[in-house]
C-alpha positions as semicolon CSV with decimal commas, in nm:
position;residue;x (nm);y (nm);z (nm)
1;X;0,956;4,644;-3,945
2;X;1,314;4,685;-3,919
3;X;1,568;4,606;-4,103
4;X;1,823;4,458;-4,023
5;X;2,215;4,302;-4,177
6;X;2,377;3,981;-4,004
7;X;2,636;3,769;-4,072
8;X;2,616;3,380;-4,103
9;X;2,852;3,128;-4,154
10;X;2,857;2,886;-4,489
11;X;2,658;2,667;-4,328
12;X;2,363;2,871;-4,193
13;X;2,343;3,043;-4,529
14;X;2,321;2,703;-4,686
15;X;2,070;2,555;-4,428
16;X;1,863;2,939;-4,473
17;X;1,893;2,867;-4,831
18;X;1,733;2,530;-4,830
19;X;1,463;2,613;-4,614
20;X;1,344;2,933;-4,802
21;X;1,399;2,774;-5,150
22;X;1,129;2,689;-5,415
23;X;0,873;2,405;-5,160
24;X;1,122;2,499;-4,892
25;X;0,949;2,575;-4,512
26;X;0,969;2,959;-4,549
27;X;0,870;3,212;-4,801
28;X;1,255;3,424;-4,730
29;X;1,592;3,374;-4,564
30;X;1,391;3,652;-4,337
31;X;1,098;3,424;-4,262
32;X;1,348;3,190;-4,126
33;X;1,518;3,391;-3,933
34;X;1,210;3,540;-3,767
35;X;1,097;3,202;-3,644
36;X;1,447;3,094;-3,561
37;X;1,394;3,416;-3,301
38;X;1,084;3,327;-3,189
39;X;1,190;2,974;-3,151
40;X;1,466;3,093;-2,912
41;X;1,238;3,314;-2,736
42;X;1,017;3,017;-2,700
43;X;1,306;2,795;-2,528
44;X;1,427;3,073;-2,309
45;X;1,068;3,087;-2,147
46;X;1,026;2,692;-2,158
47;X;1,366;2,699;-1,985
48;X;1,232;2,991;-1,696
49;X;0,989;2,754;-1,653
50;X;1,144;2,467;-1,592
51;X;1,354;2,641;-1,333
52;X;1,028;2,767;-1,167
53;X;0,868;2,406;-1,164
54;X;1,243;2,269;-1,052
55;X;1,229;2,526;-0,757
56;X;0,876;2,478;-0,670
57;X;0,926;2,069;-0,631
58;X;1,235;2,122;-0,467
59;X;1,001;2,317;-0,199
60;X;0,729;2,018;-0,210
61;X;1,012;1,795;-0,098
62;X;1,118;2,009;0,165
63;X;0,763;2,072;0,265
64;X;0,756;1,652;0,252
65;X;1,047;1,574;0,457
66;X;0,866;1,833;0,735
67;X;0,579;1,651;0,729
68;X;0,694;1,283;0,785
69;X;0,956;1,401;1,099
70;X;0,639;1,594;1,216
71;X;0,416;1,221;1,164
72;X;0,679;1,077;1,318
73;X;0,733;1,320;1,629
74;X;0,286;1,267;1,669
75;X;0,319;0,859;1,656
76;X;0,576;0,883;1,882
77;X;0,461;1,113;2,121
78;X;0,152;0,901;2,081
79;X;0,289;0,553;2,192
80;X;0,457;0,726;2,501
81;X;0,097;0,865;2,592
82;X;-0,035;0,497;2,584
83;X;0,286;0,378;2,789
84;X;0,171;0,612;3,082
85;X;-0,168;0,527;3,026
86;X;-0,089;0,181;3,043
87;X;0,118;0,198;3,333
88;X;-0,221;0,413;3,502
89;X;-0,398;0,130;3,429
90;X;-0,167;-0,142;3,604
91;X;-0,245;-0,241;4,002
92;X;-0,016;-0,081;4,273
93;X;0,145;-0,382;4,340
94;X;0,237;-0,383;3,993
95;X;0,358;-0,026;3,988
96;X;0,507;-0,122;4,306
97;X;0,736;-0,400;4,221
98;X;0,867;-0,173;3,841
99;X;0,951;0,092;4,114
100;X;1,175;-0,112;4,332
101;X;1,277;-0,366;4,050
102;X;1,257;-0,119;3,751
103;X;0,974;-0,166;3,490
104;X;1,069;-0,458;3,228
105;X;1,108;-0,367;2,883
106;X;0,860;-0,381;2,639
């Protein structure tokens, strides 16, 4: 392992102090300072991940939004295909009098 010198402020040494003393959370001022590494190796990743899940619903909404104009585009398309239809369906006098009168609205 390496070894290695850094310097803290009164306040981390006091805090590294506590937590390594006698019943403290860590055997050394090391210790500590291991997991304190580890701990910010930990958030980096949690915060890589968040900015993968972040981009990856961002796409789901985009993907979302396509889908409903697309619904809507089909039920549209849809009720114009049942208009004609309709309109098929009508007698030729009825057809007759929307051509010279125009077709009343619906």
């Amino acid at each position: 392992m390496a070894r290695l010198t850094i310097t803290v402020t009164d306040e981390q040494n006091a805090l590294l102090d506590e937590l390594s003393e006698d019943g403290g959370q860590y055997e050394s001022k090391s210790a500590a300072v291991r997991d304190f590494i580890q701990a910010g190796e930990r958030v980096a990743e949690l915060e890589r991940e968040v900015e993968r899940l972040n981009r990856e619903r961002r796409q789901l909404l985009e993907q979302r939004a396509e889908h409903d104009e697309l619904v809507r585009y089909a039920e549209d398309q849809q009720e114009q295909e049942q208009h004609v239809q309709n309109r098929r369906e009508k007698a030729v006098w009825t057809r007759m009098r929307w051509w010279v009168l125009g077709e009343p609205s619906a």
